[in-house]
C-alpha positions as CSV (number, residue, x, y, z in Angstrom):
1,X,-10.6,-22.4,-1.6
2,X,-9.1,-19.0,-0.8
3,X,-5.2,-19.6,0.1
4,X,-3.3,-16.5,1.8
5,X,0.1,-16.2,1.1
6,X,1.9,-14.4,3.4
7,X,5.7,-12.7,3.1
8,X,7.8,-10.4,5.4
9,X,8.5,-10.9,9.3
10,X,11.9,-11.2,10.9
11,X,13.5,-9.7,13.8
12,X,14.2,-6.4,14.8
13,X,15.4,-4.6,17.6
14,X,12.6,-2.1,19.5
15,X,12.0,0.7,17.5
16,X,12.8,-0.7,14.8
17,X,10.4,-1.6,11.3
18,X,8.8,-4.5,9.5
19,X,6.4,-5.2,6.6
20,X,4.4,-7.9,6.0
21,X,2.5,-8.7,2.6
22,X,-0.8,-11.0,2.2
23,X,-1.8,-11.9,-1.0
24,X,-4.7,-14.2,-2.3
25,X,-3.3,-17.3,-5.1
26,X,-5.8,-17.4,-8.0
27,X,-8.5,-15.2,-5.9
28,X,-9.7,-11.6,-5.8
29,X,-9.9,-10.3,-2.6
30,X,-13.8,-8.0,-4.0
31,X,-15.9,-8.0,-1.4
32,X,-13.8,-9.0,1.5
33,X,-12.3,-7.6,4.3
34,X,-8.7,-8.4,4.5
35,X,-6.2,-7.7,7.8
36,X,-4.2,-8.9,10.4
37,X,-4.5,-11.0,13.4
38,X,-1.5,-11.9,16.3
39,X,-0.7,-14.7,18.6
40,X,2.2,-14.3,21.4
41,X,2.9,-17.9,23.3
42,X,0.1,-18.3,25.5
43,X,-2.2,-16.0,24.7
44,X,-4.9,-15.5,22.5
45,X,-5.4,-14.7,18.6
46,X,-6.1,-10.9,18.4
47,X,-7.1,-8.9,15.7
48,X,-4.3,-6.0,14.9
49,X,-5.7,-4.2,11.8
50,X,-7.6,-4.5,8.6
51,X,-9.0,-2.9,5.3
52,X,-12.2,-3.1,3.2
53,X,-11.7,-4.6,0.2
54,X,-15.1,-1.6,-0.8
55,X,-13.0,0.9,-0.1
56,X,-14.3,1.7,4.0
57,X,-11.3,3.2,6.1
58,X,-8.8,1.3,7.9
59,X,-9.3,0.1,11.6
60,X,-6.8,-0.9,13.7
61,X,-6.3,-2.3,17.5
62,X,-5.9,0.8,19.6
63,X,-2.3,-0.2,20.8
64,X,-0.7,0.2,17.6
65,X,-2.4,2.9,15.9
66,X,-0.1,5.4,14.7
67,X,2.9,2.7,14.2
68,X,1.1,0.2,11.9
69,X,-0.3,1.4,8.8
70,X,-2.5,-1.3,6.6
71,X,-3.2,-0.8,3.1
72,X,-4.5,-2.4,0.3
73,X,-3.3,-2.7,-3.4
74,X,-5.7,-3.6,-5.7
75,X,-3.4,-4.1,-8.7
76,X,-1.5,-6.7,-7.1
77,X,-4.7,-7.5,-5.2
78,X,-1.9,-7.3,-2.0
79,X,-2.9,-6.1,1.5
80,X,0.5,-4.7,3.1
81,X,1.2,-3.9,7.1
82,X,3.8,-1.6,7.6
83,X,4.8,-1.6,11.4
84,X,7.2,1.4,12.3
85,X,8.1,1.9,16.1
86,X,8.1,-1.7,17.2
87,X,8.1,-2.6,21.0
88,X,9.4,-6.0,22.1
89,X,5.0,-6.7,22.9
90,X,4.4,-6.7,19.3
91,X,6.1,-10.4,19.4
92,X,4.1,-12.8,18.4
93,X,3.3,-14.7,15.3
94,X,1.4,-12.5,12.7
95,X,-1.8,-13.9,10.4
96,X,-3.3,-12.7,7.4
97,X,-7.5,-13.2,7.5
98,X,-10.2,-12.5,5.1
99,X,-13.6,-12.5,5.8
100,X,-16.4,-11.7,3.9
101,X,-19.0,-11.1,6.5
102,X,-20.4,-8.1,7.2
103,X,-19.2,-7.9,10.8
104,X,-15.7,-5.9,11.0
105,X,-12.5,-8.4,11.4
106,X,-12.2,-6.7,14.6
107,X,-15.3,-7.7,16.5
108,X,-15.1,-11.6,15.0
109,X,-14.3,-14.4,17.1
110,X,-10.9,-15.6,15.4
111,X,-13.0,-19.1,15.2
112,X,-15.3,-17.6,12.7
113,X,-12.9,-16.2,10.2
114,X,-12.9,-17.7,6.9
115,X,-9.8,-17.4,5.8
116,X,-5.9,-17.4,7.4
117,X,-2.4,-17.7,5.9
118,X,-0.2,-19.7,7.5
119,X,1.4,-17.0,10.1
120,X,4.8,-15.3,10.0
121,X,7.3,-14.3,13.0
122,X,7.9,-11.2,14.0
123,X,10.3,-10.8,16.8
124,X,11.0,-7.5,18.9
125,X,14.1,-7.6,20.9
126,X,14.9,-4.9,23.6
């Protein structure tokens, strides 16, 4: 069983910048795609961004392209999200998923996804 371990999160006032880190215990992340998901209090999961473990481009939710950046390392077999430019909307609690489907992260039905960390807070105050 896959386990994601996730690090990073915190508070930060708007504008401001976080980094999260996902990383796999005692598994490779070959042949999956790996990313990001976010909940706010009553709302849904949504996808925010992800990487192909193959080597395919990043794809991200259209809100925060150009302020999020994912990346991959496959040395530390890490997937990284680097949020720059925060707004106080970016709230929410943040997941690491991996799938290994061939359907892009981003047009799964959180249900479906076969692996999640267990979610870290990141808070955007005005």
């Amino acid at each position: 069983q896959v386990q994601l371990v996730e690090s990073g999160g915190g508070s930060v006032q708007a504008g401001g910048s976080l980094r999260l880190s996902c990383g796999a215990s005692e598994y490779t992340f070959a042949n999956y795609d790996v990313g990001w998901f976010r909940q706010a209090p009553g709302k849904e999961r949504e996808f925010v961004a992800a990487v192909s473990w193959s080597g395919d481009e990043p794809y991200y939710k259209f809100s925060v392209k150009g302020r999020f950046t994912v990346s991959k390392d496959t040395t530390r077999n890490t997937v990284d999200l680097q949020m720059n430019s925060l707004k106080p909307e970016d709230t929410a609690v943040y997941y690491c998923a991996a799938d290994r489907v061939a359907l892009r992260l981003q047009y799964m039905d959180p249900r479906d996804v076969e692996h999640w960390g267990q979610g870290t807070q990141v808070t955007v105050s005005t």
